[in-house]
C-alpha positions in Angstrom: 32.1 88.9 -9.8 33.5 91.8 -7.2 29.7 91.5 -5.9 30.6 88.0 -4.6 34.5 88.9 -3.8 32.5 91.4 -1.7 29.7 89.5 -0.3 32.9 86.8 0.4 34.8 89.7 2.3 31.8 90.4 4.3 31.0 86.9 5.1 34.8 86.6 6.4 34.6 89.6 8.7 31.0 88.3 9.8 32.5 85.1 11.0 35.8 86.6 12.7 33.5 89.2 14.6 31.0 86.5 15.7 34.2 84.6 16.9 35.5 87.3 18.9 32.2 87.5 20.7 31.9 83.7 21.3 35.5 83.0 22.4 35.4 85.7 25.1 32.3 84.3 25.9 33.3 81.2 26.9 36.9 81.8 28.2 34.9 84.5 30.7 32.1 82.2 31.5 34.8 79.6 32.3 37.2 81.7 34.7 34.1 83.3 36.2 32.2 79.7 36.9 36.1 78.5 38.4 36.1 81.9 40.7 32.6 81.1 41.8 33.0 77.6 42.7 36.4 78.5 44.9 34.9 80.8 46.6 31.6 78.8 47.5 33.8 76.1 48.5 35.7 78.6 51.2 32.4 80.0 51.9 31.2 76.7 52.8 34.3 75.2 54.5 34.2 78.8 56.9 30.3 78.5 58.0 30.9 74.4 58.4 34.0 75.8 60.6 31.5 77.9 62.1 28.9 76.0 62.7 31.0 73.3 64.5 32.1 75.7 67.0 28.2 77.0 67.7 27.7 73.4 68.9 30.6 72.0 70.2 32.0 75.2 72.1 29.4 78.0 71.8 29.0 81.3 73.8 31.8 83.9 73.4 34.6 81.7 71.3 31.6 81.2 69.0 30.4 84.5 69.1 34.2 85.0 67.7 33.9 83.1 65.5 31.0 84.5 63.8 32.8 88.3 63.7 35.5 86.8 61.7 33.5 84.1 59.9 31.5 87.6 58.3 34.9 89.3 57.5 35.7 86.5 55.6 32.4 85.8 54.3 32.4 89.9 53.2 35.9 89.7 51.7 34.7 86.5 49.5 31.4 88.4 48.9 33.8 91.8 47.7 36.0 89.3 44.9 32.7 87.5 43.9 31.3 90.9 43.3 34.8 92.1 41.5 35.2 89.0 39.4 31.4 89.2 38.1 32.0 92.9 37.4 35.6 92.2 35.6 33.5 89.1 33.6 30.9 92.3 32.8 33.4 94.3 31.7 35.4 91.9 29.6 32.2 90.4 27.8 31.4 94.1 26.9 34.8 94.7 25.5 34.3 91.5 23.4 30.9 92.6 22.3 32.0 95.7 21.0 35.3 94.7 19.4 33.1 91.8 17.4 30.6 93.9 16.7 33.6 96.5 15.5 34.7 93.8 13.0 31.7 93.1 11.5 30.8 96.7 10.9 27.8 96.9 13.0 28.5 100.2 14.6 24.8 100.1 16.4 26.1 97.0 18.3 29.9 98.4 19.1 28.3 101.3 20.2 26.2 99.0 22.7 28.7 97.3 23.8 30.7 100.6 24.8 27.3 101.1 26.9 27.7 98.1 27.9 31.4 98.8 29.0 31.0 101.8 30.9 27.8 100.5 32.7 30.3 97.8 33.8 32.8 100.4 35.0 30.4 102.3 36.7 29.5 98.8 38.5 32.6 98.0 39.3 33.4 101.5 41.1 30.2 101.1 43.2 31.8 97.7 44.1 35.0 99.2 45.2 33.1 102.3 46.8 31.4 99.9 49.0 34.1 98.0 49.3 36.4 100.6 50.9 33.4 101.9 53.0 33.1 98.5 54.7 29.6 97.6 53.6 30.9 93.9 52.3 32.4 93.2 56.0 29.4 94.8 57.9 27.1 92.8 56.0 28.7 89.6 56.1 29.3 89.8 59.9 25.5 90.8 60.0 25.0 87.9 57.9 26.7 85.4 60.2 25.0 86.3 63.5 21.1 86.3 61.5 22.2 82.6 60.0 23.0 81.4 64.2 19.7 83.4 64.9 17.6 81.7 62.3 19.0 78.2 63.0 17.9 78.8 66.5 14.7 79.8 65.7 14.2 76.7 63.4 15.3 74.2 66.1 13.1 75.6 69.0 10.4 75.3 65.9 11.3 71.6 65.9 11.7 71.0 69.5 8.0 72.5 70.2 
């Protein structure tokens, strides 16, 4: 009788650790896919922006436009980086605290490896962040994207 009361016990923590892990699972995967998606759409709408002024204006306004076009496009790229890591970082936290209810101590202890891998991602993130490398490589970006469409319409014209 206490074996089952036991086995019952377990069973119960079982399913409230596995829920843990599942509902941050999903509530991170759902903010993380909502993230992404706003900030493709801005992506998008600033090279169509961009774009538009490479054809209709060109030279120097569009060389402009480019230079701030990868600023923006480097910001984006730094909260795209920063949400994933966050996501990373929460998911661990969820792994760890399920695994922490159902006893499995192998798998909380993973998922604190799991955490402070994620901490140590997100501090390269804001390292590179603060030393620029987001905004120098989005305005990089820009200018390489004009260079390659050129390249592919001379490939056309010939």
């Amino acid at each position: 009788m206490f074996e089952d009361i036991g086995n019952a016990i377990v069973s119960g923590f079982e399913a409230a650790g596995e829920a843990v892990e599942e509902v941050v699972g999903v509530v991170v995967d759902a903010a993380e896919d909502v993230a992404n998606a706003i900030i493709e759409f801005i992506r998008e709408a600033v090279n169509s922006i961009v774009d538009w002024i490479d054809y209709n204006i060109g030279g120097f306004v569009a060389g402009i436009a480019r230079f701030i076009a990868g600023i923006i496009n480097g910001i984006l790229r730094i909260v795209e980086d920063i949400v994933r890591g966050i996501a990373s970082i929460v998911r661990a936290l969820g792994k760890a605290i399920g695994s922490l209810i159902r006893f499995d101590f192998a798998g909380f202890f993973r998922g604190l490896g799991d955490l402070a891998l994620g901490l140590i991602n997100l501090g390269i993130i804001i390292v590179r962040a603060i030393f620029g490398g987001y905004i120098v490589g989005g305005v990089i970006e820009q200018f390489e994207r004009r260079e390659l469409r050129d390249f592919v319409e001379a490939l056309v014209r010939e």
